[in-house]
C-alpha positions in Angstrom: 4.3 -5.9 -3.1 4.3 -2.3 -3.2 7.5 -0.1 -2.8 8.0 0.6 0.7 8.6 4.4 0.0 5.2 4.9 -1.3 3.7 2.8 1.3 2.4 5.9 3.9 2.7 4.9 7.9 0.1 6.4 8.9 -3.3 6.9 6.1 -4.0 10.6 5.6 -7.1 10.5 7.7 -5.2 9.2 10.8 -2.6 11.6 9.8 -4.7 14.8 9.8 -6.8 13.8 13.0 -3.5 13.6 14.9 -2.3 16.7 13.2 -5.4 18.8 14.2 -5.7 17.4 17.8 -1.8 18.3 18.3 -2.4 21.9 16.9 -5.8 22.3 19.2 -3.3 21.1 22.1 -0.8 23.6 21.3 -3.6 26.5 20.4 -5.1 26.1 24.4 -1.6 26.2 25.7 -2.4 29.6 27.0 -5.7 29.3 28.5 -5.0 25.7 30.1 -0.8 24.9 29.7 -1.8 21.6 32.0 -4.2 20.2 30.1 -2.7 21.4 26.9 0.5 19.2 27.4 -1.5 16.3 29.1 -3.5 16.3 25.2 -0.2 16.6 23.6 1.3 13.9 25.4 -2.1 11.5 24.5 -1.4 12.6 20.6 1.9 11.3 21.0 1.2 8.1 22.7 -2.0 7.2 20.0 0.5 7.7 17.0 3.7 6.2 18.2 0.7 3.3 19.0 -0.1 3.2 15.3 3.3 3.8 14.3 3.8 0.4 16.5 1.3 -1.3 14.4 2.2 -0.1 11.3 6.1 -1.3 11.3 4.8 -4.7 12.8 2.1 -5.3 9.7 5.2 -3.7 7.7 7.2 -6.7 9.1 4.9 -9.6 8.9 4.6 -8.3 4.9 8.6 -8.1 4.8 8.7 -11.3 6.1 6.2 -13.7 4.2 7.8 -13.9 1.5 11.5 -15.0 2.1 10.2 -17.0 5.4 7.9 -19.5 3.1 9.8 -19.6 0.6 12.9 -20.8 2.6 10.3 -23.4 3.9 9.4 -24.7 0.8 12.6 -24.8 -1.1 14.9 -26.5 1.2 18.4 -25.7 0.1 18.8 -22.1 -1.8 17.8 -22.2 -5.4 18.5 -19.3 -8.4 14.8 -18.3 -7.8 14.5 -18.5 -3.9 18.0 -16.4 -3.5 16.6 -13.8 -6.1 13.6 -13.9 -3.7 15.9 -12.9 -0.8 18.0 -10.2 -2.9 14.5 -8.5 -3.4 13.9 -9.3 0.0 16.8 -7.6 1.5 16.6 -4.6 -0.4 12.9 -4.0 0.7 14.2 -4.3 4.1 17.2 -2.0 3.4 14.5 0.8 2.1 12.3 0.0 5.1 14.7 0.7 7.5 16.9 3.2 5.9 13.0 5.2 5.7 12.8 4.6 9.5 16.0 6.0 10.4 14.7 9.1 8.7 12.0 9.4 10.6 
C-alpha cells in the first residue's frame, strides 16, 4: 500500500476543474454576485462530495488489512501485531493529513 502522504485526495484533473470553476465563480462576482455565490456554493458541495468518497475508499483501504487479518489469525501473533503497528501508523498519518486540511 502506498504512503498515505503521497496518496492525492482529489486526482489533478478533478482538482483543476474545481479550481477553474471556483475562480470563474469568483471572476463574475461583479457582473452577477447571486449567481456567482450560488456556483461557488455548488464547487464547494461537488468537492467536499469527492472529498467524502475519497476518505471512505481511504478507509475501506485502511481497514482491509488489519480487519482480515484479525479474522484469520485468531489470537494476536508476532506477524498479525506487526500488521497492526503498520496499521496504526497509516492511520496516524491519515488523520494527522486530515487535520491539516
Amino acid at each position: 500500500m502506498p504512503e498515505d502522504r503521497t496518496v492525492p485526495l482529489l486526482d489533478r484533473d478533478e482538482r483543476d476543474r474545481l479550481t477553474a470553476r471556483l475562480h470563474h465563480a469568483v471572476s463574475g462576482f461583479v457582473e452577477g454576485p447571486r449567481s456567482a455565490v450560488e456556483e461557488a456554493d455548488g464547487v464547494f458541495e461537488e468537492a467536499a462530495r469527492h472529498l467524502e468518497s475519497a476518505l471512505t475508499h481511504r478507509r475501506r483501504v485502511l481497514r482491509e488489512p488489519w480487519q482480515g487479518a484479525s479474522r484469520a489469525a485468531g489470537p494476536e501473533s508476532g506477524a498479525e501485531t506487526e500488521e497492526l503497528r503498520l496499521a496504526l501508523r497509516q492511520y496516524k498519518e491519515a488523520t494527522e493529513r486530515l487535520l491539516r486540511l
